[in-house]
Backbone bond lengths (Angstrom), bond angles and torsions (degrees), N, CA, C in turn:
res aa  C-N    CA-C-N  psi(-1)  N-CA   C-N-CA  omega(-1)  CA-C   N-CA-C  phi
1 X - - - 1.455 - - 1.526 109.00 -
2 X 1.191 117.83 130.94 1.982 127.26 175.97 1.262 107.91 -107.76
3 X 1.353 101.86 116.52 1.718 96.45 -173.23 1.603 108.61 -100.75
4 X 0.944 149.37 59.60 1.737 136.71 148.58 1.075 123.83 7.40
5 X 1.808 128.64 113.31 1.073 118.41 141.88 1.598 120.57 -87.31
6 X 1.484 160.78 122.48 1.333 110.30 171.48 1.625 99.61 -162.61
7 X 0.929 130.43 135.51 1.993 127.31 160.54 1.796 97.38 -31.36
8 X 1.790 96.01 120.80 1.026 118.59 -171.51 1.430 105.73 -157.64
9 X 1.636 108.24 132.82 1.412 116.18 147.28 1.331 128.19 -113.48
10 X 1.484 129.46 154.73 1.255 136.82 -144.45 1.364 124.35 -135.57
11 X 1.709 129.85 98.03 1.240 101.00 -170.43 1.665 94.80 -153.33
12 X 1.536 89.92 128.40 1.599 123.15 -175.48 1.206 117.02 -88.21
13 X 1.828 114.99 117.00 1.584 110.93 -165.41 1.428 80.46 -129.20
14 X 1.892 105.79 165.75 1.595 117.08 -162.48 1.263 111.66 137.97
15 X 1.433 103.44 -132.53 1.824 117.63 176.14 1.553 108.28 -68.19
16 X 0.893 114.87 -30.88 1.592 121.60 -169.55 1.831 96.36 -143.22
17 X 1.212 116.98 152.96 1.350 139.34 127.68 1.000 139.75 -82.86
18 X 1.870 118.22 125.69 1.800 126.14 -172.49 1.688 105.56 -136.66
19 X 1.248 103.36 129.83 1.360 94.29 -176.14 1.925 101.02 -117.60
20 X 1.376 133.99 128.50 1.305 126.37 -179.00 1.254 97.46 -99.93
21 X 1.842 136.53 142.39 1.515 113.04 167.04 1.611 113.30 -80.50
22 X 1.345 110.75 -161.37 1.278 132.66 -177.08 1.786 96.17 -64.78
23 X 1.497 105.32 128.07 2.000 105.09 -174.48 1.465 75.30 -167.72
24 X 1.581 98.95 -174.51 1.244 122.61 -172.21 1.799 99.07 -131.70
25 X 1.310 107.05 108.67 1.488 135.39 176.35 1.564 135.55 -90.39
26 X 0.904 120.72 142.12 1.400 122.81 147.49 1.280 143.13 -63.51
27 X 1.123 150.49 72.34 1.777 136.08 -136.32 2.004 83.52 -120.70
28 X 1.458 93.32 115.84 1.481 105.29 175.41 1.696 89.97 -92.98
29 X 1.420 123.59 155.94 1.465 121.94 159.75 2.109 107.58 -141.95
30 X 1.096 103.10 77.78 1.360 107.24 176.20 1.196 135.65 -32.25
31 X 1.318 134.37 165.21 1.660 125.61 167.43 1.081 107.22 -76.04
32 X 1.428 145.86 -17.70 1.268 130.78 159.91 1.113 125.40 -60.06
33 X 1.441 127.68 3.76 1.400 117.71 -163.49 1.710 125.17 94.31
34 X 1.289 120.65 -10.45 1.506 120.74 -148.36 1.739 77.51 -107.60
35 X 1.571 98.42 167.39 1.204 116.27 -169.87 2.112 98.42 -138.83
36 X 1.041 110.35 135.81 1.460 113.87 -175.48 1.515 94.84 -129.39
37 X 1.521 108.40 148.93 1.221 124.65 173.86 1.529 95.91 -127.21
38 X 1.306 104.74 132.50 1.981 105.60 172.94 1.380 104.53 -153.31
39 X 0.887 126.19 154.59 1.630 150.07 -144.91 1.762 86.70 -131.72
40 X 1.691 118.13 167.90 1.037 146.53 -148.74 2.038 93.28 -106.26
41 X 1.137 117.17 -1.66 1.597 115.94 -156.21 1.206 118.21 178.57
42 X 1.581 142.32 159.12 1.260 131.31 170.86 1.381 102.27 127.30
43 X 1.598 111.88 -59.23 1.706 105.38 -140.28 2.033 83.01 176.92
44 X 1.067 102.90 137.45 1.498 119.21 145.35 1.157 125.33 -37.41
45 X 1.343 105.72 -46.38 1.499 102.95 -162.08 1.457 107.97 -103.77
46 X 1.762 105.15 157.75 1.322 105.71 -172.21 1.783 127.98 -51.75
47 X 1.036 124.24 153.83 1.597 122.03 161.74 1.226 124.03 -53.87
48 X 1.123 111.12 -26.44 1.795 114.69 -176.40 1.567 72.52 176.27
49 X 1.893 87.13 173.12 1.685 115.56 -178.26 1.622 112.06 -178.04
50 X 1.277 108.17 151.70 1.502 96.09 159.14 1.368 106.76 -121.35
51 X 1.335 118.12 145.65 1.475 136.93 174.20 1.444 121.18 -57.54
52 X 1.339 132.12 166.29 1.318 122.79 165.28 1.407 108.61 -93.38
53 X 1.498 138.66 150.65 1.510 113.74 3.72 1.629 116.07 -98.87
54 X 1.573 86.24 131.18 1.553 96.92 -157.76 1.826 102.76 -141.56
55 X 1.672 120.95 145.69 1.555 96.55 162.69 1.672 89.74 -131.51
56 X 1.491 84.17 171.23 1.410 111.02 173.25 1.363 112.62 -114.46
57 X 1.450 114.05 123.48 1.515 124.17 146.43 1.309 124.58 -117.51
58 X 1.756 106.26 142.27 1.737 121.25 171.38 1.038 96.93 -96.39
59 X 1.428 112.27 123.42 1.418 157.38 128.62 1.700 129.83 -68.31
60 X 1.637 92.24 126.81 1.819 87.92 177.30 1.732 103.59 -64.30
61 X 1.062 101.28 139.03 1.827 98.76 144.25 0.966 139.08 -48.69
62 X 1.506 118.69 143.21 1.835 121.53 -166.92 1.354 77.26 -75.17
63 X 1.718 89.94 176.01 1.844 113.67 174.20 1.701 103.11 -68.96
64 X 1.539 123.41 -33.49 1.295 107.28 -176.13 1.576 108.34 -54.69
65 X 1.250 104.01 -48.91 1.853 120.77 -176.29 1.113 122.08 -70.26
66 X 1.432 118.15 -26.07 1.427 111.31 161.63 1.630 133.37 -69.50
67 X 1.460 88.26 -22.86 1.774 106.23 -166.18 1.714 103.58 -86.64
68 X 1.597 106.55 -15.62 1.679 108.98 149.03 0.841 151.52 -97.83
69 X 1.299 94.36 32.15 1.710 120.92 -177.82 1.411 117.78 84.44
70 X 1.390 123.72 25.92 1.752 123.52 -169.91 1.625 111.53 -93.41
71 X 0.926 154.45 101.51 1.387 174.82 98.48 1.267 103.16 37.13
72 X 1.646 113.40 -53.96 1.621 106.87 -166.23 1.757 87.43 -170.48
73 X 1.596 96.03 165.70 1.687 98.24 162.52 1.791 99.88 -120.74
74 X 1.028 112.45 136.20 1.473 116.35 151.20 1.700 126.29 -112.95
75 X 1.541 96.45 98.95 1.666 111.96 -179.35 1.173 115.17 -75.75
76 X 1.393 144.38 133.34 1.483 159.97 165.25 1.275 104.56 -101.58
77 X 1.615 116.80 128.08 1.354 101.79 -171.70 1.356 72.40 -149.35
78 X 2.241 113.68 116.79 1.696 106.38 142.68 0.989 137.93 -53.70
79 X 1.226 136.97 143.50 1.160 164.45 -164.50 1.756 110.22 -70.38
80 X 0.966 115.25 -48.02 1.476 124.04 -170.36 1.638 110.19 -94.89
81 X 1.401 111.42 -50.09 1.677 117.92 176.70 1.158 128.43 -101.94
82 X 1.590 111.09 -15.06 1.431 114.18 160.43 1.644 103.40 92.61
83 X 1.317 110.93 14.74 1.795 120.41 -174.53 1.607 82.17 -76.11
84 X 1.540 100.78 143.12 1.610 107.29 178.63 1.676 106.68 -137.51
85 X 0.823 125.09 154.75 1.623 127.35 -156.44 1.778 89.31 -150.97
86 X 1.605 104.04 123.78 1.427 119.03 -159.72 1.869 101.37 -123.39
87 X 0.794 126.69 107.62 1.416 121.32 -156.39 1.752 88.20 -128.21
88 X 1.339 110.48 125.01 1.536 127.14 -177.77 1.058 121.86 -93.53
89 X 1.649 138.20 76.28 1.827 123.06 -146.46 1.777 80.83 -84.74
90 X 1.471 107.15 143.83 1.659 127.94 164.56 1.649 92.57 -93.15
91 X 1.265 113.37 -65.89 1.582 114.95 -153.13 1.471 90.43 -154.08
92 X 1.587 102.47 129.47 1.649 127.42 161.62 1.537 102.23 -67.41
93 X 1.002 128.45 147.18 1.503 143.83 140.95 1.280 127.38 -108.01
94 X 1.573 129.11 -42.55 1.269 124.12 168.12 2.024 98.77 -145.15
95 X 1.809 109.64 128.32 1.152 100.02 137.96 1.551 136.99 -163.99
96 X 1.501 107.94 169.01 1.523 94.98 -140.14 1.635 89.94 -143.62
97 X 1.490 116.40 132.34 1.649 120.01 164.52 1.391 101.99 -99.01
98 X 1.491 95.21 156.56 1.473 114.62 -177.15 1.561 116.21 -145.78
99 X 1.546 122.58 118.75 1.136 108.94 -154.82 2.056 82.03 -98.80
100 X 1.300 120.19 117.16 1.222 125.82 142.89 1.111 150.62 -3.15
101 X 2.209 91.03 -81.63 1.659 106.47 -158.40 1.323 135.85 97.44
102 X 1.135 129.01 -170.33 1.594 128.68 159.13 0.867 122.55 -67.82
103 X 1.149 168.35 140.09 1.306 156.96 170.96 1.872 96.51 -114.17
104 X 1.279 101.75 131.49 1.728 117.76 175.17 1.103 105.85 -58.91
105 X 1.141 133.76 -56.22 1.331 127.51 -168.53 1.495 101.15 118.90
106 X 1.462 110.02 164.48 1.536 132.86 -166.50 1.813 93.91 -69.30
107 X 1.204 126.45 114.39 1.886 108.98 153.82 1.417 106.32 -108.31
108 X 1.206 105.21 106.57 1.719 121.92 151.46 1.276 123.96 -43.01
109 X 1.817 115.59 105.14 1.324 121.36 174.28 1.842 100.38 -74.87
110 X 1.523 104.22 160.12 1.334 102.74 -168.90 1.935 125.23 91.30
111 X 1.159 97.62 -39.33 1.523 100.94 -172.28 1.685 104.88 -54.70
112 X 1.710 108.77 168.75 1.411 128.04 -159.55 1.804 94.63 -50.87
113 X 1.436 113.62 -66.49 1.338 111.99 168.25 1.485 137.18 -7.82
114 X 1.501 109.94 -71.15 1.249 128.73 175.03 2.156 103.79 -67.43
115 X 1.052 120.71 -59.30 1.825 100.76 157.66 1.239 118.67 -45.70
116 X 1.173 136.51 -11.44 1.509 108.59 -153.58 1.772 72.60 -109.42
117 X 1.193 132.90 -44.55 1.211 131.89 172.26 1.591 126.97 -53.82
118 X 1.182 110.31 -34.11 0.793 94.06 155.04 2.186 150.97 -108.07
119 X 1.658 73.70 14.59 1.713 109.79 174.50 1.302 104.11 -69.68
120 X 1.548 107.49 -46.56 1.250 122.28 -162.67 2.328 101.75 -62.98
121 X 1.094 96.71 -35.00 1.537 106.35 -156.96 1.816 90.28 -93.36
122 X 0.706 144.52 7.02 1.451 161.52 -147.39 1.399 127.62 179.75
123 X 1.731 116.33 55.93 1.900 107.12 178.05 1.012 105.92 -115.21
124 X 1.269 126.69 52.82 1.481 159.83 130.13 1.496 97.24 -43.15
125 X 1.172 111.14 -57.84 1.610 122.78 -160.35 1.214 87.33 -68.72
126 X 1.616 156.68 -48.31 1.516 158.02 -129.63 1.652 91.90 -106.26
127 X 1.694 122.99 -47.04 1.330 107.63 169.64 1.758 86.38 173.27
128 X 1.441 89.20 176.57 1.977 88.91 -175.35 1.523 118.77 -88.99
129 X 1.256 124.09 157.66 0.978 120.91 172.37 1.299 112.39 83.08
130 X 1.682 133.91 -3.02 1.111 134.04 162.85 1.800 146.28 -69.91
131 X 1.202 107.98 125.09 1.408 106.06 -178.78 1.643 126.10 -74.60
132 X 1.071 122.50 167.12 1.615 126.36 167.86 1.166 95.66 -99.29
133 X 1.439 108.54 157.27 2.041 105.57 177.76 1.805 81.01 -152.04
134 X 1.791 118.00 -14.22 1.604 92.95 -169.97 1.189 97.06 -153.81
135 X 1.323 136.20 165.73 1.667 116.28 134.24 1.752 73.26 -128.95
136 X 1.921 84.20 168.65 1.893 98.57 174.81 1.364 107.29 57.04
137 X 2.243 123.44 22.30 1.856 100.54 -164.56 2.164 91.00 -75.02
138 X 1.193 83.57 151.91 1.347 100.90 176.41 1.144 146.26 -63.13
139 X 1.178 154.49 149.05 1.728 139.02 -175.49 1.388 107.77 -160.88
140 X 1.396 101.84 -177.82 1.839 96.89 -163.51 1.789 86.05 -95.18
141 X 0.952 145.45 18.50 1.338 151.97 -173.29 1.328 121.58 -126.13
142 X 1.929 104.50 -9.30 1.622 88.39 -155.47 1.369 112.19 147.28
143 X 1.390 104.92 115.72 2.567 90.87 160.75 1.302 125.67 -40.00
144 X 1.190 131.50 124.56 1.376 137.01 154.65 1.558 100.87 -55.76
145 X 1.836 142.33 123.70 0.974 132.28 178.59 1.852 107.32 -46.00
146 X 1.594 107.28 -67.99 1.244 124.54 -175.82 1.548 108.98 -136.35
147 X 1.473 103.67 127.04 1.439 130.32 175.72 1.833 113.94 -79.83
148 X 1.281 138.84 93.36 1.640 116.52 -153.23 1.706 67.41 -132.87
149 X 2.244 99.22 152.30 1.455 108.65 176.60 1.543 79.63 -119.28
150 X 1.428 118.38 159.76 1.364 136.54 -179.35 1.922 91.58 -119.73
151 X 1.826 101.72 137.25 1.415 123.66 153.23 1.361 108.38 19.23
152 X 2.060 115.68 -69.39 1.630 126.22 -165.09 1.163 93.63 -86.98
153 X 1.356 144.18 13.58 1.543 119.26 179.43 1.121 102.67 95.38
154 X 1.248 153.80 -47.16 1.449 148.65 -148.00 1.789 87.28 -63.11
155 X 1.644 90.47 162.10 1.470 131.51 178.21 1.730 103.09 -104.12
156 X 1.597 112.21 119.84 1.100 119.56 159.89 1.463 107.21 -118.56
157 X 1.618 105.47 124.71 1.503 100.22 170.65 1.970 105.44 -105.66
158 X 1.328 120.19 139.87 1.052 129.88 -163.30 1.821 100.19 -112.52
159 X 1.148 125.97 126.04 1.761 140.20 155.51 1.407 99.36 -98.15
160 X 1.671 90.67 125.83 1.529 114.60 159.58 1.413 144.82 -106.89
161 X 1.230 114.60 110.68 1.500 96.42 -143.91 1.707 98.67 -125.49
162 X 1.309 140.90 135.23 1.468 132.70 160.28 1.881 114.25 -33.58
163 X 1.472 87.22 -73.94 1.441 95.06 175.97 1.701 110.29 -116.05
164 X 1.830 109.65 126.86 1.257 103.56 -174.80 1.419 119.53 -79.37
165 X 1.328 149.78 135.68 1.309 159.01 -171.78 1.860 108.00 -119.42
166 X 0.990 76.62 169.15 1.626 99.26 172.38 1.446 113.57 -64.38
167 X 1.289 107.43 -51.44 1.817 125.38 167.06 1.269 117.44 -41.44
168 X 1.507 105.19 -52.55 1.750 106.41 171.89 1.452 103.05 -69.90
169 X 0.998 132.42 -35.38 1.426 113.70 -169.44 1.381 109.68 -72.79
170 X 0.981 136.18 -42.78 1.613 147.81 173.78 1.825 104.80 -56.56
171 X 1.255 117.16 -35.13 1.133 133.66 -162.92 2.226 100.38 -69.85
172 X 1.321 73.08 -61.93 2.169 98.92 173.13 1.651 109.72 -58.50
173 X 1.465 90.84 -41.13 1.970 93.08 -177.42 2.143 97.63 -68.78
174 X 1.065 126.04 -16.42 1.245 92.82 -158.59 1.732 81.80 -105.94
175 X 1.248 121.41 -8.46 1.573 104.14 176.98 1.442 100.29 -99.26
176 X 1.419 114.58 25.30 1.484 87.04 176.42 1.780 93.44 -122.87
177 X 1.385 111.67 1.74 1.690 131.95 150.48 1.271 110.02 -58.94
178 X 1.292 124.91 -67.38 1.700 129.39 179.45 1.188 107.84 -51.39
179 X 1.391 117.50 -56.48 1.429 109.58 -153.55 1.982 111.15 -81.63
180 X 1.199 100.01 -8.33 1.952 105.04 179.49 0.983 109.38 -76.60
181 X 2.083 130.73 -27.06 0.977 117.42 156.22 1.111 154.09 -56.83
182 X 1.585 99.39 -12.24 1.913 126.83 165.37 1.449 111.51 -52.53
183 X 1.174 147.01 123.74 1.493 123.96 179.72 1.432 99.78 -96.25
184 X 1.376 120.28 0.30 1.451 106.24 -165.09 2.033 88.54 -104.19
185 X 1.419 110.35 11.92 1.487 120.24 177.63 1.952 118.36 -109.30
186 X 1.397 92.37 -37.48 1.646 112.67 -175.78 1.843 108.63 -69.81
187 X 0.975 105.84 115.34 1.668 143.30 28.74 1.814 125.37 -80.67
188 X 1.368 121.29 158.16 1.661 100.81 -178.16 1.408 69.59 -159.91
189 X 1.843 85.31 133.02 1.482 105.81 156.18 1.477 95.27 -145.31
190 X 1.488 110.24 168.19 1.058 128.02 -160.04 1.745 106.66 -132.28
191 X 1.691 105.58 143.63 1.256 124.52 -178.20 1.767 110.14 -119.44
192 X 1.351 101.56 115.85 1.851 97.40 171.74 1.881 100.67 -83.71
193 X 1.059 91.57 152.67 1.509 93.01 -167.29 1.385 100.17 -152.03
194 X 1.971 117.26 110.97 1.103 114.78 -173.92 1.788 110.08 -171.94
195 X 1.472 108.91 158.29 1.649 105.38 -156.64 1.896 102.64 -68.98
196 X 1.521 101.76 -26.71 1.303 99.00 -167.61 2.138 85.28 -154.66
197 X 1.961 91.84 127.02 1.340 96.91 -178.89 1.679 115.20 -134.63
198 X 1.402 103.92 119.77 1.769 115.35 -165.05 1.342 93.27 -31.33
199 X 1.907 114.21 -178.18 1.080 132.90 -167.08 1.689 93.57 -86.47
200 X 1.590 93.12 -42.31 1.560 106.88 -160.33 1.716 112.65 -84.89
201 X 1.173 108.38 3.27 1.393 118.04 171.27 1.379 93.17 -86.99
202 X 1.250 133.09 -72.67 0.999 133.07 -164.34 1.571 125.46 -40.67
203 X 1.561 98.56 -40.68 1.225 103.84 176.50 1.899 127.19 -73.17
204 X 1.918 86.22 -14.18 1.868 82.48 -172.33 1.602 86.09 -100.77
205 X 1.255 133.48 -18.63 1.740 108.96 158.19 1.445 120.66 -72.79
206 X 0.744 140.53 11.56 1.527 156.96 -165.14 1.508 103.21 -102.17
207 X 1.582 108.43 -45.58 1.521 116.37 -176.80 2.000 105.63 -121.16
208 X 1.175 100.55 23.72 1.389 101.80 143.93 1.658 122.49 -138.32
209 X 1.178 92.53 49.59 1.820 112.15 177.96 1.769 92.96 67.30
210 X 1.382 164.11 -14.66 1.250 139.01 -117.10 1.974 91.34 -116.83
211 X 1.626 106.46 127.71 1.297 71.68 -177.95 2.032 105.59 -117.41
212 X 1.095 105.63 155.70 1.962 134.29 -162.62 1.592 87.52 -63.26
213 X 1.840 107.77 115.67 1.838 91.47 149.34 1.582 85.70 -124.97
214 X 1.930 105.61 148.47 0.760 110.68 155.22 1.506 147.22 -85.40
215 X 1.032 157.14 135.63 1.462 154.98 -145.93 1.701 115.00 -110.73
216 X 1.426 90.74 108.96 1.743 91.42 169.22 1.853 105.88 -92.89
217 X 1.434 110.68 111.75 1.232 117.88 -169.60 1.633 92.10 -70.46
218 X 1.193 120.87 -62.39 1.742 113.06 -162.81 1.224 114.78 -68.97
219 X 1.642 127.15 -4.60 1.073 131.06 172.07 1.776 114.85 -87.73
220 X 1.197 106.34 -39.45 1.368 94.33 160.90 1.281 130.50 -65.07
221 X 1.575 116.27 -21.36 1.482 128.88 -167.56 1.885 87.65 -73.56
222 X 0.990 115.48 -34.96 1.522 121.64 -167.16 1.603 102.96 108.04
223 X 1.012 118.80 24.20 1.635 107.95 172.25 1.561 95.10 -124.74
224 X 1.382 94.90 138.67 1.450 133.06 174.48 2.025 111.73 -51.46
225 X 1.175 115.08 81.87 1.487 126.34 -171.76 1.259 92.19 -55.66
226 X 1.367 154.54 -81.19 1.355 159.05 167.57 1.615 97.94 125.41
227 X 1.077 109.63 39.75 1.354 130.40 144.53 1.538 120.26 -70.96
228 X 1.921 106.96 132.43 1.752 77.80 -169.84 2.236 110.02 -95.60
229 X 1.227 96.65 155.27 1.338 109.52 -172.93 1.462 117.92 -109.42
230 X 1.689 122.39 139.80 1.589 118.15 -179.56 1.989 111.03 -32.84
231 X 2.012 89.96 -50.88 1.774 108.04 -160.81 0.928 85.30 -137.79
């Protein structure tokens, strides 16, 4: 990655026209190819950019552009649409490459995963006296999130969801169809299980026997949600 500081003007021809004036910028230029323009304030996000697949070439300045003080041009031109991004350096101030690497990628604390994991280690929260018998148990349709047997034997299959929808509920009703036909599974009832669950979910598990727990994620983590509680 080459990061640019430098007096720059900016102007994007193509689908649209953008013209930035003469300022002092940031010009990120990635190993992918992409080119970012960002300003000191405003917004996160860049001022303009071009996408990958895209290249960049430096070019001297014509005599008109040189004789106004322009240093160099750096043209970005996509590959596929021909959008070209014309960036006028006056004066460098700082620049610097940086080789990266791979980068892993973003992991989202909170996601369905991390509940069902930790549902699984805790179905205390689902009701007392309950066992684990699965997480991920299998079907010709699909994982059951969590497989839990209650005291009498019965089969509770549990869906875990961030946010509960209508989708999950329809989703739980048809594995909790498959799986009653098991006799070595029947009885089966079903638990929606989620941090935050629509009005209207609630109401179509309500009228297909399924009943709503809601999920305090930081409270299971052991941190104090600051949500207020009876005790």
């Amino acid at each position: 990655m080459r990061l640019v500081i430098a007096r720059c003007s900016v102007d994007y021809t193509g689908r649209l026209n953008a013209h930035l004036p003469l300022a002092t910028r940031l010009l990120v230029h990635k190993g992918d190819g992409s080119l970012l323009v960002h300003s000191d304030g405003g917004s996160y996000k860049p001022l303009n950019w071009m996408s990958p697949p895209c290249r960049l070439d430096v070019e001297a300045p014509d005599e008109e552009s040189a004789s106004a003080g322009v240093l160099e041009h750096w043209r970005v031109t996509h590959a596929k649409t021909g959008d070209a991004l014309l960036v006028r350096i006056y004066e460098v101030i700082h620049d610097s490459s940086h080789e990266l690497g791979i980068d892993p990628g973003l992991q989202k604390d909170g996601v369905e995963a991390d509940l069902q994991r930790l549902l699984a280690e805790q179905v205390d929260v689902i009701g007392e006296n309950l066992t684990l018998v699965r997480r991920e148990f299998p079907t010709a349709i699909g994982p059951v999130d969590l497989l839990l047997r209650d005291p009498e034997g019965g089969t509770i299959a549990v869906e875990v969801k961030r946010r509960g929808d209508i989708d999950g509920v329809e989703q739980l009703t048809r594995y909790l169809e498959l799986l009653g036909r098991d006799p070595h599974l029947a009885p089966v009832t079903g638990v929606f299980a989620a941090q935050e669950i629509k009005p209207q979910a609630k109401v179509l598990a309500a009228d297909r026997g399924i009943r709503c727990v809601t999920l305090d994620y930081e409270g299971m983590k052991g941190i104090e949600s600051g949500a207020p509680r009876l005790f």
